[in-house]
C-alpha positions in Angstrom: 4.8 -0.3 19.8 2.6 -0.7 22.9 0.2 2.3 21.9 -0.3 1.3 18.1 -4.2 -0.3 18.3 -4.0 -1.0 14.6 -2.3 -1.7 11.2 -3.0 -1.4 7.9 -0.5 -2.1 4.9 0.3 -1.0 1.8 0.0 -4.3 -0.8 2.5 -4.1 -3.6 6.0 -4.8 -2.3 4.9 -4.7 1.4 2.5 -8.0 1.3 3.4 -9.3 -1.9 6.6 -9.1 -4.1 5.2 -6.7 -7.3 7.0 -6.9 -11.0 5.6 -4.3 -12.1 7.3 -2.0 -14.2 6.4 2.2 -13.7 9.0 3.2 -16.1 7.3 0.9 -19.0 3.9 2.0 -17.3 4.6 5.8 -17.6 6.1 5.4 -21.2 3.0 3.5 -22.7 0.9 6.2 -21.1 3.0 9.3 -22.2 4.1 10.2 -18.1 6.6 12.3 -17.7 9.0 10.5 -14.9 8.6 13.7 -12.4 4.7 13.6 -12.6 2.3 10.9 -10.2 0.9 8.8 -12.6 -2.4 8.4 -11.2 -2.7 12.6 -11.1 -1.4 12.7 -14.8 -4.4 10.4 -15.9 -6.9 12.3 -14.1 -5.5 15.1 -15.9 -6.0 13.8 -19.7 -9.0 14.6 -21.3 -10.7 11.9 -23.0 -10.6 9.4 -25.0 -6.7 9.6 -23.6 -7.7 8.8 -20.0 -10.1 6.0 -20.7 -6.9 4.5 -22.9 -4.5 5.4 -20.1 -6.7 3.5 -17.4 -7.4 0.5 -19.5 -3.5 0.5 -20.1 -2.7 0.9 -16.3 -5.3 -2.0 -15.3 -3.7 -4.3 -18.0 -0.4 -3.9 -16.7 -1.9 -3.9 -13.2 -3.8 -7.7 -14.3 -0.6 -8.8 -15.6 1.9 -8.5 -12.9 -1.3 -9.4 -10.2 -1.1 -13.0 -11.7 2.3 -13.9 -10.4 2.4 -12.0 -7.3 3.6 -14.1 -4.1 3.5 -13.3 -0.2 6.5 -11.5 1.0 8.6 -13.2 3.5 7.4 -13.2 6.9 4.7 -10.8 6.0 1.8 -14.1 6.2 3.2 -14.8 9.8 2.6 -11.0 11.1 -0.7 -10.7 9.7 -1.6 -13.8 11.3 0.1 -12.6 14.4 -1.9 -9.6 14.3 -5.2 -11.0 13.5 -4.4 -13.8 16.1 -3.7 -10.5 18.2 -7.3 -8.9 17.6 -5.6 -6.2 16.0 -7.6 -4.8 13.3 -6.3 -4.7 9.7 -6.8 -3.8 6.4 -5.2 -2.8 3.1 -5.3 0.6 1.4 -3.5 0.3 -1.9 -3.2 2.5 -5.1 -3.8 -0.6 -7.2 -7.8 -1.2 -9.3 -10.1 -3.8 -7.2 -9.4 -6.2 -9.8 -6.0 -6.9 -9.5 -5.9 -6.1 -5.7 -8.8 -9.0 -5.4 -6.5 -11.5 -8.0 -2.8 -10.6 -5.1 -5.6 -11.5 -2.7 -7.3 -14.1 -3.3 -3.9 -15.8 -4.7 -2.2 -16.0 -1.4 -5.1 -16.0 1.1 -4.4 -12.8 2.3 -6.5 -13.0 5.5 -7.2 -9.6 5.3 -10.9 -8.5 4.9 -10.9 -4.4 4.6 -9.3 -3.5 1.4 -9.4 0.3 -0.2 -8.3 0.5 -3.2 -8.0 3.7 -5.8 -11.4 3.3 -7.0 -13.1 3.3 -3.5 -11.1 6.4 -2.1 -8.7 9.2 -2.9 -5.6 7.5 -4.0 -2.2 7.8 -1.5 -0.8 10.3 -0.3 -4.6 11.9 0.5 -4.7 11.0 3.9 -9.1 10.2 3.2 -8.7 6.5 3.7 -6.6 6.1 6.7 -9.1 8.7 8.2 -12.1 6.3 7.0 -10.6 3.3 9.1 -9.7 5.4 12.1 -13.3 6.9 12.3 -14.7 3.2 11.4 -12.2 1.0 14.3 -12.8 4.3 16.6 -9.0 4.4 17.0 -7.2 7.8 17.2 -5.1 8.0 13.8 -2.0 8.4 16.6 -2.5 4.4 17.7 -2.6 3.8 14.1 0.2 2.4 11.8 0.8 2.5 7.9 3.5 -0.4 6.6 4.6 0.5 3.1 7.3 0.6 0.6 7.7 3.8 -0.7 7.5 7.8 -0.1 3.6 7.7 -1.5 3.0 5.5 1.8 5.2 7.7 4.3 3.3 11.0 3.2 -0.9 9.1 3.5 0.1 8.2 7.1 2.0 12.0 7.9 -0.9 13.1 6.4 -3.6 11.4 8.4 -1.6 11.8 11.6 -0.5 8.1 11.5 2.7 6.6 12.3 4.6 4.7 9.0 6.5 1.8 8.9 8.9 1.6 6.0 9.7 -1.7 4.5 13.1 -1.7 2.9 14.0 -5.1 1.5 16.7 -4.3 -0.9 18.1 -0.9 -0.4 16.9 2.2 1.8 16.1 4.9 0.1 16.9 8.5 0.7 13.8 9.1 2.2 13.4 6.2 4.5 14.5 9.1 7.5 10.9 10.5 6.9 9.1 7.3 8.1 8.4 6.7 12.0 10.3 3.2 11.8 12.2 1.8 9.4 12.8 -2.4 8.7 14.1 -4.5 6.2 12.5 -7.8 7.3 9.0 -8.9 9.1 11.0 -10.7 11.6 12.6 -7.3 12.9 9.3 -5.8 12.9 7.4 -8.2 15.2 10.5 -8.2 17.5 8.8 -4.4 18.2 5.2 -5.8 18.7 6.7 -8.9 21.1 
């Protein structure tokens, strides 16, 4: 990974382990399982969408409280940073809870986009912001994330995606540029 200039991650289940729950999420909210939730809300006419966002940041808040670093993920950040590699975080998550997983673990991670300051993932709009802001060519850019929302920002901004697979590999993970299930693997490619 010679040509990759810099990295920015994905937070839930990438950075920091995530409890949260989309299949209680999408039934308090009225989602149908085939629809993106964040598209279905946008979608509700009020007073429906202001519910469905206060019900989305609750659940957000709640699971933000007890969310903990991933293994190995605080040692390649560090590497990276140590590295002069830029960084930053683009999540789908609201500021709040984003600024609770961060502040909670020290993430030493300064750039954070979050739903509320960009198009959510999979528009490719904030991975072209931090190209355009670092003055890197999206190609010497990579995405690290934990699911097919985080594959298809970086595709769509031109960026190559790393897949973090902890538990299982999905049936997607082919889609992704690389594919690890640990952050030891990963740095073996940056070493």
């Amino acid at each position: 990974m010679k040509h990759i200039k810099g990295v920015i991650f994905d937070l839930d289940s990438t950075l920091v382990t995530c409890k949260l729950c989309f299949k209680t999420m999408r039934k308090e909210i009225g989602c149908p399982l085939e629809q993106d939730i964040l598209q279905f809300v946008d979608a509700l006419d009020e007073p429906k969408q202001s519910i469905a966002n206060h019900t989305i940041k609750r659940l957000e808040l709640d699971d933000a409280h007890s969310a903990k670093w991933i293994e190995g993920a605080e040692h390649f950040v560090e590497y990276l940073i140590n590295k002069n590699y830029p960084t930053a975080i683009i999540t789908r998550n609201c500021v709040e809870a984003s600024s609770v997983k961060i502040a909670n673990n020290q993430i030493p991670i300064e750039t954070v986009i979050t739903r509320e300051d960009a198009p959510a993932k999979p528009d490719p709009t904030p991975l072209l912001m931090l190209a355009e802001k670092w003055n890197i060519a999206p190609a010497n850019l990579l995405y690290i994330g934990d699911y097919l929302h985080d594959i298809n920002i970086a595709k769509n901004a031109g960026v190559e995606s790393a897949l973090f697979c902890e538990f299982e590999t999905p049936d997607y993970a082919h889609q992704a540029d690389y594919v690890f299930e640990s952050y030891a693997e990963l740095m073996k490619r940056f070493t």
